[in-house]
C-alpha positions in Angstrom: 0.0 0.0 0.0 1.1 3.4 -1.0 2.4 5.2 2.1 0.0 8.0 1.5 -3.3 5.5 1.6 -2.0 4.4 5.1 -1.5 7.4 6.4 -5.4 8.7 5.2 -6.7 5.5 7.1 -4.2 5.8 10.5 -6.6 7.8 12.8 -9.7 6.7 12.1 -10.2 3.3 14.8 -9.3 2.8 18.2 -10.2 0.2 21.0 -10.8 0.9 24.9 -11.2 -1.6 27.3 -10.2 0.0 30.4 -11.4 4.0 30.6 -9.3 6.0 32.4 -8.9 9.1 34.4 -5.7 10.6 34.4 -2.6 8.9 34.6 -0.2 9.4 37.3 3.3 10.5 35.5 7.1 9.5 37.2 7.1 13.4 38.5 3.7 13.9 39.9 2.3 15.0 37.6 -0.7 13.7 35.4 -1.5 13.5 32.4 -5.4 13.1 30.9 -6.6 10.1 28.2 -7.3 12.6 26.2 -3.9 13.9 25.8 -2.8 10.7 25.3 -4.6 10.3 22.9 -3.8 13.7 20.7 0.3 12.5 22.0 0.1 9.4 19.8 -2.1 10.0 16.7 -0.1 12.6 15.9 3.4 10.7 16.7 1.9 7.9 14.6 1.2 10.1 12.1 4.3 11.7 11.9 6.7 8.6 12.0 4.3 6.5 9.8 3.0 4.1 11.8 0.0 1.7 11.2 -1.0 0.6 14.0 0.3 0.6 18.1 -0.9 -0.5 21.3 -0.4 0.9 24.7 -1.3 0.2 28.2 -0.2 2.4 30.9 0.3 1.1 34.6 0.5 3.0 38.1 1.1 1.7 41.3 1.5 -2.3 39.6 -2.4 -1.9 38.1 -2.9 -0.9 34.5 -4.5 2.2 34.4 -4.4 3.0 30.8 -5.0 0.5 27.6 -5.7 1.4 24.7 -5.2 0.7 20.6 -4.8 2.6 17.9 -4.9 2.3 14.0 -4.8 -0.7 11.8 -4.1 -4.3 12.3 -4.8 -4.9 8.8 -3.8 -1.7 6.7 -5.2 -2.6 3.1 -8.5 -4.5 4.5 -9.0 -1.9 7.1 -9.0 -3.7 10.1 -8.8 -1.8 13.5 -6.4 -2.5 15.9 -7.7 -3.6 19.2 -6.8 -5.1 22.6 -7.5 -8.7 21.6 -5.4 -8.4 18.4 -2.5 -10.8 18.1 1.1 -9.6 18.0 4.2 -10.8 17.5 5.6 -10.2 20.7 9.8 -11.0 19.4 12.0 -10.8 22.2 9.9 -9.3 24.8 9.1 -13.6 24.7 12.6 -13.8 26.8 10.9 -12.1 30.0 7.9 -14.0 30.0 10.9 -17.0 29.6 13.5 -15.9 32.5 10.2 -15.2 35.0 9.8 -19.7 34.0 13.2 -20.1 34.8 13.4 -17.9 37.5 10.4 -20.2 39.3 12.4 -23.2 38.7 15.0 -21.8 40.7 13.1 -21.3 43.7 12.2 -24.3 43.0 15.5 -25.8 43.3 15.2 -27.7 39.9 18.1 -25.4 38.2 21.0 -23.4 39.9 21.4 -20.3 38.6 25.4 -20.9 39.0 26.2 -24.3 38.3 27.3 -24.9 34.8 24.3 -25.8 32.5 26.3 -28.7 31.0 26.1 -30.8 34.2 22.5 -31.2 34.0 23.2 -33.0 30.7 23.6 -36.2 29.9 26.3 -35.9 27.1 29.1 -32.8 26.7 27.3 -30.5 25.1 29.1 -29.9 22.1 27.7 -34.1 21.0 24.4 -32.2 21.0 23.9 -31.6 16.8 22.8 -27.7 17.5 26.2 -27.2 19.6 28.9 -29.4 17.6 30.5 -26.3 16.7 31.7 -26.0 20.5 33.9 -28.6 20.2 36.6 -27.0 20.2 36.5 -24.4 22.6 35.9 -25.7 26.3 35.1 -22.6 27.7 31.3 -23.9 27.1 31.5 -26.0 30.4 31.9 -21.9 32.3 28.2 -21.1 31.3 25.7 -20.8 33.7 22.3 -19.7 34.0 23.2 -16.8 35.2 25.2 -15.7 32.4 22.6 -17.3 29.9 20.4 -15.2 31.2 22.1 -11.7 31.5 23.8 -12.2 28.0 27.1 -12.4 29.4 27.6 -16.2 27.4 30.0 -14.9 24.9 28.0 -16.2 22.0 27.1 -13.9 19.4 22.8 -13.1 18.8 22.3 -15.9 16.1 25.2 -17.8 14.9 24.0 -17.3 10.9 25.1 -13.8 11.5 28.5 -15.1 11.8 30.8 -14.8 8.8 30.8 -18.8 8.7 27.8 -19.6 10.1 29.1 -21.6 13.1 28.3 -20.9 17.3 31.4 -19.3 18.6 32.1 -18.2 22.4 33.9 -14.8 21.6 34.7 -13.9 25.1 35.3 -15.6 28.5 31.6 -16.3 29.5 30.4 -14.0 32.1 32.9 -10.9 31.5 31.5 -8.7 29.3 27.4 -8.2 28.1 26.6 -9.3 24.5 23.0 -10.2 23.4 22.0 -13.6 22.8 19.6 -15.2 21.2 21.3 -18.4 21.0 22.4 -18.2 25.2 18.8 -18.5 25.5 17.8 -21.1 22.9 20.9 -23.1 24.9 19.0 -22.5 28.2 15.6 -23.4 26.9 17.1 -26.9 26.1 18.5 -27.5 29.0 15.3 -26.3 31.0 13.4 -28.9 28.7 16.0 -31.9 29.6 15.8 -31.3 33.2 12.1 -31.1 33.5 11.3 -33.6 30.4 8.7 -31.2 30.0 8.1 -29.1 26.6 8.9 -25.5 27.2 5.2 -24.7 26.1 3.5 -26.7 29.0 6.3 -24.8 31.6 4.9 -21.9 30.7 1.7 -22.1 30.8 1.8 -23.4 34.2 3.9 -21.2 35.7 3.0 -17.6 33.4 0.0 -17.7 30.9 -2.5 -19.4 33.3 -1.4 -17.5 36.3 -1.8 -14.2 34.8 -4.8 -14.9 33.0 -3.1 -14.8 29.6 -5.7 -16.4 27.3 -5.0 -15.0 23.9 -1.1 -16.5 24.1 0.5 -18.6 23.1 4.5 -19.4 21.8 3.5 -20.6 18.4 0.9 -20.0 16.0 -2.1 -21.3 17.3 -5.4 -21.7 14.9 -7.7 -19.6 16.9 -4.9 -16.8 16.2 -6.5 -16.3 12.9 -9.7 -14.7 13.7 -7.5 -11.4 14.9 -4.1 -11.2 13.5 -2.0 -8.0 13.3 0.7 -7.8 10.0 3.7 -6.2 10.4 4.7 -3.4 7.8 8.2 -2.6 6.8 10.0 1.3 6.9 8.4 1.6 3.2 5.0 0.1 4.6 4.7 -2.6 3.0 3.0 -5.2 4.5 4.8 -8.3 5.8 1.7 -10.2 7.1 1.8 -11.7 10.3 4.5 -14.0 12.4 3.3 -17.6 12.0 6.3 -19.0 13.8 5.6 -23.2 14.1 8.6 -23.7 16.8 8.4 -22.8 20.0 11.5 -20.4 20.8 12.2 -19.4 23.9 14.6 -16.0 22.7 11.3 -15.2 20.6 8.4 -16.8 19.7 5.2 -15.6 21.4 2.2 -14.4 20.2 0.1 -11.9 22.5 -1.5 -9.1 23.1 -1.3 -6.3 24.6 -4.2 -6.8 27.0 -1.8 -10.4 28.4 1.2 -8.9 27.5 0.7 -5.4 30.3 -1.1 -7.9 32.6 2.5 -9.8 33.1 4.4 -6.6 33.1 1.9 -5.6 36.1 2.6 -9.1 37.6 6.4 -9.0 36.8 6.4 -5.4 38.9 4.4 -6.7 41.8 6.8 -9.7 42.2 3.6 -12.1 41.6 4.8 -15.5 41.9 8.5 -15.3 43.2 9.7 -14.8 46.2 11.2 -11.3 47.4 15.0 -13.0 47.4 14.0 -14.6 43.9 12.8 -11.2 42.5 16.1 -9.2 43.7 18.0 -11.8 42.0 16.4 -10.6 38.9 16.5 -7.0 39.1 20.3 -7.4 40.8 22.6 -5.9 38.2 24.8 -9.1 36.6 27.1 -7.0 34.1 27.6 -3.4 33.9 27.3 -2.1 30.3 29.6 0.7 28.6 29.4 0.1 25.5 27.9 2.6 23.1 25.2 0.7 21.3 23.9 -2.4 21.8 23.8 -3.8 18.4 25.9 -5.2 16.8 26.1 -7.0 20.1 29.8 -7.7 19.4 30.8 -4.2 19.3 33.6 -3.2 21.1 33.2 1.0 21.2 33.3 2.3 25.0 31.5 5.3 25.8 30.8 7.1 29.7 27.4 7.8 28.2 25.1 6.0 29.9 27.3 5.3 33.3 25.0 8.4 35.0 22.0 6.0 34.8 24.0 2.9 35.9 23.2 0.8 32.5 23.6 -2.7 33.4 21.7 -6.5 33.0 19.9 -8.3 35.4 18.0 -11.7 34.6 16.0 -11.2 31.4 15.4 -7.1 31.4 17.8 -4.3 31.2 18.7 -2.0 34.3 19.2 1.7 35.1 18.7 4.3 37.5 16.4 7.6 37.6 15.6 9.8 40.2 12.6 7.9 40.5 14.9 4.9 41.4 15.6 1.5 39.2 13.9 0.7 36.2 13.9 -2.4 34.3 13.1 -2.5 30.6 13.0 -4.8 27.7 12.6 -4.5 23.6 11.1 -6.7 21.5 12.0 -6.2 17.8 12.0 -7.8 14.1 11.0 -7.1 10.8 7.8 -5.2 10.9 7.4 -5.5 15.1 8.7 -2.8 17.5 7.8 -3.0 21.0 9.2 -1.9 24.2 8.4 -1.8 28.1 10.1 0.2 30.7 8.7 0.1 34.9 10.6 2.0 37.3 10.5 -0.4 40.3 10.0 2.4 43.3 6.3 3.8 42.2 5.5 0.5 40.0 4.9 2.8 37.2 6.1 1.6 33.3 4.5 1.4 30.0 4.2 -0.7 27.7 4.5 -0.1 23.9 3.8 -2.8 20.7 3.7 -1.2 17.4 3.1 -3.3 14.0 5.9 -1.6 12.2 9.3 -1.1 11.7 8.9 2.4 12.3 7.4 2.3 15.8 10.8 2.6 17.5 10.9 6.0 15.7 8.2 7.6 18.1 9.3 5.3 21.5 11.0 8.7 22.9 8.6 11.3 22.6 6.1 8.8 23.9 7.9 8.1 27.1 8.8 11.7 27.2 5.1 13.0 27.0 3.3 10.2 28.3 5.6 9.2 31.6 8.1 12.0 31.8 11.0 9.4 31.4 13.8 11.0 29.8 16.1 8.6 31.2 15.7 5.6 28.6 19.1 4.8 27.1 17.6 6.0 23.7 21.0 6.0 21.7 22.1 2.7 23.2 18.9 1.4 22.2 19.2 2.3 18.6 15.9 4.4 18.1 16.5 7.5 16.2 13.9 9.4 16.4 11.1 9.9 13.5 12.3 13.8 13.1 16.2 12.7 13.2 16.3 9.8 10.9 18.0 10.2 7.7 16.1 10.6 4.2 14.9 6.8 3.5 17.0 5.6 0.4 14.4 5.2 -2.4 13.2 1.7 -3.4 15.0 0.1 -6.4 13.1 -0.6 -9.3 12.5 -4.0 -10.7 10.7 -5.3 -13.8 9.3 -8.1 -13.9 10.1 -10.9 -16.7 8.2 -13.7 -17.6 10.7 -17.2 -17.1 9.6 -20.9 -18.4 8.2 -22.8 -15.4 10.8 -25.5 -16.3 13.5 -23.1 -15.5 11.7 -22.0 -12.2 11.6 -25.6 -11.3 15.4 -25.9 -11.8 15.7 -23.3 -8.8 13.0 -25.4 -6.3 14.9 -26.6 -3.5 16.8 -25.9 -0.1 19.6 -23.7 -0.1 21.8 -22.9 3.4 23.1 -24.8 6.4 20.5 -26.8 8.0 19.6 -27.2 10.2 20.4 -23.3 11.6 19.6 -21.7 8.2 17.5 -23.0 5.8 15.9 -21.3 2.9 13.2 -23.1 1.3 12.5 -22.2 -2.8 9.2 -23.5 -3.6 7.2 -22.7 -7.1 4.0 -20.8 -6.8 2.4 -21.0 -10.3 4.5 -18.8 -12.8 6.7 -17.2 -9.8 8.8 -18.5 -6.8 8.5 -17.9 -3.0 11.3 -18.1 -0.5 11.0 -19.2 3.3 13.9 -18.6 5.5 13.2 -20.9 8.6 10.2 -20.4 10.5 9.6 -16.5 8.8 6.7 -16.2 6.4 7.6 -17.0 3.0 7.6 -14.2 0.2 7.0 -14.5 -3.2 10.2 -13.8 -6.0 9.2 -12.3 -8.7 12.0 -12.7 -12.1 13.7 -10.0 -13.5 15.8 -12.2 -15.4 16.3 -16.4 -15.9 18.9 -16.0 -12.9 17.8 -13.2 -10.5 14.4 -12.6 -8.8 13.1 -9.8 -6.4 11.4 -9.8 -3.2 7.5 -8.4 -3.5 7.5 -7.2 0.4 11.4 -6.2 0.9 14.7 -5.4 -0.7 15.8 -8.9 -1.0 17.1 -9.9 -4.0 18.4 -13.9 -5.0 20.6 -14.9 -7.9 21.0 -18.7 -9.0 24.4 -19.5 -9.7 25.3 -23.3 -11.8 28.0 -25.4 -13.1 29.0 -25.8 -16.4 26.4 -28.7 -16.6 23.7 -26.1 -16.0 23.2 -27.8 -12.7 22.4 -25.1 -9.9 24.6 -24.7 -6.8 24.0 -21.9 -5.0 21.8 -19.1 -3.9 22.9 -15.9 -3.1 21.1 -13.0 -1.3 21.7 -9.6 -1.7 19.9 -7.6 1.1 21.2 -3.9 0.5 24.1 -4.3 3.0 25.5 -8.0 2.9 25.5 -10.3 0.3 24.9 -13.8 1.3 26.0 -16.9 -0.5 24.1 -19.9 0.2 24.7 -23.8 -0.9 22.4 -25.9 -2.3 21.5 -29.0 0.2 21.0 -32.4 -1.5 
C-alpha cells in the first residue's frame, strides 16, 4: 500500500477496554486520556505508523489501555486489545520469570554450569557441535545465559561462517544472545522432560490470566491477527512461527502482555530473594550501542543512569529509582516496556511496524516523563532525526519458463540453523527462510528474482552442466552466498 493510503486510514479506529482518568506520571504529575490520545495520533502520524498498542500502569495496576490504527492496513481492520502480535523478544521475560520459578524451585541453579545437567558434553548435542573445540562452554551458567554475558554472538548465521562461537570468557562482558537462550531453553526442557510450552503455561500464561497467548501459532490466532509493515509500509503479514523459541516466539496481546508486566512489577509468583535476583545488576554495560552486540566501542554515556543487566530485562537508575526494561523487535514489530520499580509505574508499547521505534522517545517523554531511557544505546532514532529513506529500487518483472523456475526449487543454506526453502508458486517463486513467512520472488531475469515485500534480492548461480549450486542473497548491505543442500 502506498504510504499515503495508510497514512489517510491511521486515525480513524481505536479500542478501549479500560477508561481511564488521568494517569499518574514519574514526576507527579498527570497526564489526561485525552492527551494521550492527541500524544500518539499525531506521533503515529508523523513517523508513519499503522497501527500501536499501549497500556499504561500506576502503582502495579494498569491504568491505561488502549489501541490505535490498523491491524490490517489494506483491508482496514482496527487495531484492538485482543489483536495478536508478535511479541519478538519481549518472549525472553515471560521466559526468564519460567526459569526464574524453577529456581526457587530448586530444579536449576542459577550458577552451576548448564552442562552438568546434561547427559552428554554439550558440544555431541547436533545444535552445539561447533563448541567442540573451545571448552570454555562448560563456564556457562544460567546466570550468564540469562544476562547475555555467554560470549556467544545473537544468532550464529550472522557469523561470517555460520558456526556458534564463544567470543569472550563467558560471564565478562554483556553481549545479546539469542542463541544463550535457545541453549538455556534446552537445557530447562532436559531437566524437566517437559516441553517449554507446558512450563509456561503453568507457571506464566494461566497465572496471569493470559488467554489470547501462546509461543507458536495457534489456529484460533487467525480470527485477529496483526501484519507487520516494513520502513516503506509494505505489508509483511503476520509471524506464523511453528517452533516454540524461547529467545522469541510468542504471540500476544497487549491486553496479556501489560497484565504480566503488572505481575512481573508486583513480584507475583516469586519470592522477594527470587525477585532481587532478577533486578540485581549481573554485568555493567559501557558500551555505546547495543547492536551489533559484538561491538567493542566504550562510551561514559550511559554510566550516569548505571546501565547494566539483570535476569531477562535491562537495568538503570532515575531519580525515581531503578527501572527495568526490555525490547522486542524484528522485521515489521517494535515493542518496548520500561517500569521503574519504586512507584511500580512503566508502559508498555507494541507497534506493528518497523517504524514504531521511531516515536518510543517522545512517547515516554510525554506520556511518563522518562527521559532517562538509554535511547542512543537502544538504537531508536527518532522519526524527526532519521536520515532521508534511500528510495526503493526498481524492478521489472520478466516472464521465465516454469521448467527453469523448477530448476531453482529446492533448499539452499546450512540446516539445520539456516535453511531457505524455494518453492514454485504458479509462474513465480517464494522463498522461506526458517520459521519466517515465505515471500513470493518475482524474475527479473532467468537468474535473479526480487522480493515483492522487501529489498531482498536472489541470484541462482550453476555449473557448467547447468546444474544449480548456490543461492545468493543480496539484502542492500550484505550479500549472502548460500549452498544448495541435497
Amino acid at each position: 500500500m502506498r504510504r499515503g493510503l495508510l497514512l489517510a486510514f491511521l486515525l480513524t479506529s481505536s479500542a478501549v477496554t479500560i477508561a481511564q482518568a488521568a494517569v499518574h506520571r514519574l514526576d507527579g504529575s498527570t497526564i489526561s486520556p485525552d492527551q494521550i490520545d492527541a500524544t500518539v495520533t499525531r506521533l503515529m502520524k508523523a513517523g508513519e505508523v499503522p497501527g500501536l498498542s499501549l497500556a499504561v500502569i500506576n502503582n502495579g495496576k494498569i491504568v491505561y489501555l488502549k489501541t490505535y490504527g490498523y491491524r490490517d492496513v489494506g483491508k482496514k481492520l482496527p487495531y484492538d486489545t485482543d489483536t495478536i502480535v508478535y511479541a519478538a523478544s519481549f518472549t525472553k521475560v515471560a521466559f526468564t520469570y519460567t526459569v526464574l520459578q524453577l529456581v526457587q524451585d530448586k530444579v536449576i541453579d542459577l550458577d552451576k554450569p548448564v552442562y552438568q545437567y546434561l547427559p552428554k558434553p554439550l558440544p555431541e548435542y547436533e545444535n552445539w557441535v561447533d563448541l567442540a573445540g573451545d571448552t570454555r562452554w562448560k563456564k556457562i551458567t544460567a546466570r550468564m545465559l540469562l544476562s547475555h554475558t555467554s560470549g556467544m554472538a545473537d544468532w550464529r548465521f550472522f557469523e561470517a561462517d555460520k558456526k556458534l562461537h564463544i567470543h569472550f570468557d563467558p560471564g565478562t562482558r554483556y553481549a545479546y544472545s539469542g542463541e544463550g537462550m535457545q541453549l538455556l531453553q534446552f537445557v530447562v526442557e532436559t531437566i524437566t522432560k517437559q516441553p517449554l510450552l507446558e512450563l509456561m503455561k503453568k507457571d506464566v500464561f494461566e497465572p496471569f490470566g493470559m488467554t489470547n497467548t501462546g509461543m507458536k501459532w495457534e489456529p484460533r490466532f487467525e480470527t485477529n491477527f496483526a501484519s507487520g509493515y516494513d520502513e516503506y509500509s509494505r505489508d509483511l503479514g503476520p509471524e506464523r512461527k511453528k517452533h516454540v523459541l524461547a529467545a522469541g516466539s510468542m504471540l500476544t496481546t497487549i491486553t496479556d502482555y501489560a497484565h504480566f508486566v503488572a505481575a512481573v512489577s508486583r513480584g507475583d509468583r516469586l519470592t522477594d530473594k527470587m525477585r532481587k535476583e532478577m533486578l540485581a545488576p549481573v554485568i555493567a554495560i559501557n558500551y555505546k550501542h547495543q547492536f551489533p552486540e559484538l561491538e567493542m566501542e566504550e562510551t561514559d554515556a550511559n554510566k550516569a543512569i548505571r546501565l547494566s543487566y539483570g535476569l531477562g530485562v535491562g537495568l538503570y537508575w532515575s531519580p525515581y529509582g531503578e527501572a527495568f526494561f526490555k525490547e522486542g523487535h524484528d522485521d515489521g514489530w517494535n515493542n518496548y516496556f520500561v517500569m521503574f520499580e519504586k512507584p511500580k509505574t512503566g508502559i508498555v508499547i507494541m507497534a506493528n511496524s518497523s517504524n514504531g521505534e521511531s516515536i518510543f522517545k517522545e512517547l515516554l517523554e510525554t506520556i511518563l516523563r522518562d527521559t532517562f531511557t538509554p535511547i542512543e544505546w537502544e538504537g531508536y532514532t527518532p522519526y524527526n532525526e532519521r536520515p532521508p529513506r534511500p528510495p526503493l529500487a526498481k524492478h521489472t518483472e520478466t516472464k521465465v519458463e516454469p521448467k527453469v523456475l523448477d530448476k531453482y526449487v529446492g533448499k539452499y543454506g546450512n540446516p539445520p540453523k539456516l535453511v531457505l526453502v524455494v518453492r514454485r508458486e504458479g509462474d513465480h517463486l517464494s522463498v522461506q527462510e526458517n520459521e519466517e513467512e515465505a515471500q513470493d520472488l518475482l524474475a527479473e531475469s532467468e537468474t535473479s528474482f526480487f522480493s515483492t515485500i522487501s529489498t531482498d534480492v536472489f541470484t541462482f548461480e550453476m555449473d557448467k552442466d547447468g546444474k544449480v549450486t548456490q543461492m545468493v542473497l543480496h539484502d542492500g548491505e550484505r550479500t549472502v552466498p548460500l549452498s544448495r543442500v541435497p
